[in-house]
Residue frames relative to the residue before (quaternion, step in Angstrom):
aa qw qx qy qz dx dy dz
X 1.0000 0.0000 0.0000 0.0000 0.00 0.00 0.00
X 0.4258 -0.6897 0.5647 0.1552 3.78 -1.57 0.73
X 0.3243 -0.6150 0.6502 0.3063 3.43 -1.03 -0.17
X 0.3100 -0.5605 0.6783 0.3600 4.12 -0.33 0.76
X 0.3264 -0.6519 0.6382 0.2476 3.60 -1.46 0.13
X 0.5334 0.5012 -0.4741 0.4894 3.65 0.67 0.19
X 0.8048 0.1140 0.0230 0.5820 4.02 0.01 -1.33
X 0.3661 -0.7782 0.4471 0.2459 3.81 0.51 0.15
X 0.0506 -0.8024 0.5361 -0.2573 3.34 1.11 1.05
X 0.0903 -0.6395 0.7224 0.2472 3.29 -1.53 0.25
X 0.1701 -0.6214 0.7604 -0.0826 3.22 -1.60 1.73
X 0.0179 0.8181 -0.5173 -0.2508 2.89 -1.80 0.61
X 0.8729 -0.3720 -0.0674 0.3083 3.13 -1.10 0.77
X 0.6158 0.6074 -0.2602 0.4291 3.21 2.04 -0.37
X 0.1134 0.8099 -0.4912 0.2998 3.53 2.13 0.61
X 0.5534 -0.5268 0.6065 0.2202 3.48 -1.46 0.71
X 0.7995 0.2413 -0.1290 0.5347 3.17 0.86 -1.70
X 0.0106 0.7534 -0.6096 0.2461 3.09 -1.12 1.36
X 0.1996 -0.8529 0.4796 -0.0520 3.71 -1.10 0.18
X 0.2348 0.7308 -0.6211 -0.1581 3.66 -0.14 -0.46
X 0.1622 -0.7262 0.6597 -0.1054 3.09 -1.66 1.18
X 0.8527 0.0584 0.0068 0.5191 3.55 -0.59 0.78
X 0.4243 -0.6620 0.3293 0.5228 3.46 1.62 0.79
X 0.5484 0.4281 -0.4825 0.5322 3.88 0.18 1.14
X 0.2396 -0.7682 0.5839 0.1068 3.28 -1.28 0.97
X 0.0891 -0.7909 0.6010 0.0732 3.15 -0.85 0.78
X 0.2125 -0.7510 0.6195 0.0842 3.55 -1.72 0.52
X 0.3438 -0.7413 0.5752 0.0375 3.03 -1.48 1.17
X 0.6854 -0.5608 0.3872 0.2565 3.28 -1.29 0.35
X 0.7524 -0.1169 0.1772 0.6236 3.43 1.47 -1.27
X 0.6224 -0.5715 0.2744 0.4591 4.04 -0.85 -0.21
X 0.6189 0.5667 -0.3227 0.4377 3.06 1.14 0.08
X 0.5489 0.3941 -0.2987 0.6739 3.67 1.24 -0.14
X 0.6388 0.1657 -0.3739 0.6517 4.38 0.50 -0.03
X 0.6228 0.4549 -0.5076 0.3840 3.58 -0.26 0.61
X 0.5292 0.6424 -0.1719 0.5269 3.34 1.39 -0.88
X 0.8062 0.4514 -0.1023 0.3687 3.05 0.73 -1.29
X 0.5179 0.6722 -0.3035 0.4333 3.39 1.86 -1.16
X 0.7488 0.5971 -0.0873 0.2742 2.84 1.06 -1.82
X 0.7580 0.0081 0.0216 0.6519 3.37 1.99 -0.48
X 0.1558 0.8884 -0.4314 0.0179 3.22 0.83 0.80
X 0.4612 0.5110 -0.5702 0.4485 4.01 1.21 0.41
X 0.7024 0.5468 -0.3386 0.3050 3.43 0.82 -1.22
X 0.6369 0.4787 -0.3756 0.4734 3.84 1.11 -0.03
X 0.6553 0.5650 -0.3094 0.3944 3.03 1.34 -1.38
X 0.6276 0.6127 -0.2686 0.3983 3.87 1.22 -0.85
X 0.4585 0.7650 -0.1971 0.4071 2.86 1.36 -0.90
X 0.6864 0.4539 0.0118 0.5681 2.93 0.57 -2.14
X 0.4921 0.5846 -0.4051 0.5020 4.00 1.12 -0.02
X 0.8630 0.3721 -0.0548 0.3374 2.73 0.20 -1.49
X 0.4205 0.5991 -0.4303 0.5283 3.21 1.51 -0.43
X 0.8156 0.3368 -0.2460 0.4010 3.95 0.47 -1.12
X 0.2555 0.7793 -0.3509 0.4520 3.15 1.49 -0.62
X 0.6010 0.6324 -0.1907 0.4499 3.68 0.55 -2.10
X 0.8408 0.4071 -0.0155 0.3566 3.31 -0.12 -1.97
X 0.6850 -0.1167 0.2242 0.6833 3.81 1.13 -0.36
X 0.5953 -0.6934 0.3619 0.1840 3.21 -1.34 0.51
X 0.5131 -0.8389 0.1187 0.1376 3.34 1.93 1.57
X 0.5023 0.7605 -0.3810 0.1555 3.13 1.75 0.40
X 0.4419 -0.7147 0.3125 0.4430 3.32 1.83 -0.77
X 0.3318 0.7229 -0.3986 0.4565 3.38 2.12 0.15
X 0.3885 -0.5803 0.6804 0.2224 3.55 -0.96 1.11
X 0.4329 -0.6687 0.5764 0.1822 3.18 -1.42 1.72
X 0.0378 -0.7439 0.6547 0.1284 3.59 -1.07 0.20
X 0.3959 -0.6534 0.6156 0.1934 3.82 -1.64 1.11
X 0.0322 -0.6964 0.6477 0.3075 2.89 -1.16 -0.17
X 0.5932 -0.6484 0.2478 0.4078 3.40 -0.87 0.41
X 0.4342 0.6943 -0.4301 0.3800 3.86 1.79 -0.37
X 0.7800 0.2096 -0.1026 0.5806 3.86 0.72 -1.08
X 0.3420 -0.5051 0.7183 0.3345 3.77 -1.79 0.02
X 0.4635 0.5168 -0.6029 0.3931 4.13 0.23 0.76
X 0.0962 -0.6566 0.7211 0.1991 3.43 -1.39 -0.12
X 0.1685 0.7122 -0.6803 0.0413 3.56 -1.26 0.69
X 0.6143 -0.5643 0.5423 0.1005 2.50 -2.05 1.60
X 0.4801 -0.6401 0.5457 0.2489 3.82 -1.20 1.17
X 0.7538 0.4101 -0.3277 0.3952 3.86 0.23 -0.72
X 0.8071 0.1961 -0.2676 0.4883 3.73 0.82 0.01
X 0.1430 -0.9294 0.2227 0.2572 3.38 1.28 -0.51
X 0.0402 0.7935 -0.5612 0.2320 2.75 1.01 2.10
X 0.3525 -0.6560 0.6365 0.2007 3.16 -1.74 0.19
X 0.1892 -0.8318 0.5211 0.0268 3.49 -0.85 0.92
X 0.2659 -0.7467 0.5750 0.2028 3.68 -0.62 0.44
């Protein structure tokens, strides 16, 4: 299952409504959520940043410990992470 980026529905992949954007495909719930989306598709897609963004620090860098601290932090943005 997907998350539509407009209403965060779960769709699944065998949705009618559907898209690819930014060589990723993405699926909606109905035509009114991929119509939405045509119409502004950074503004969902940011969204959908920031939503992970939230949860950890969304770069996709593998965290590494070291054994001096109980943090983990990511080389490309240099957060720290408990």
């Amino acid at each position: 299952m997907k998350a539509d980026p407009v209403c965060g529905m779960s769709v699944g992949e065998e949705s009618a409504h559907h898209t690819e954007y930014a060589g990723k495909m993405h699926y909606f719930c109905s035509e009114n959520c991929l119509s939405k989306f045509l119409a502004s598709p950074n503004r969902y897609l940011q969204e959908e940043t920031d939503a992970k963004a939230k949860r950890g620090c969304g770069c996709g860098e593998k965290k590494v410990a070291t054994p001096e601290s109980e943090t983990e932090s990511h080389g490309c943005c240099g957060g720290n992470h408990s």
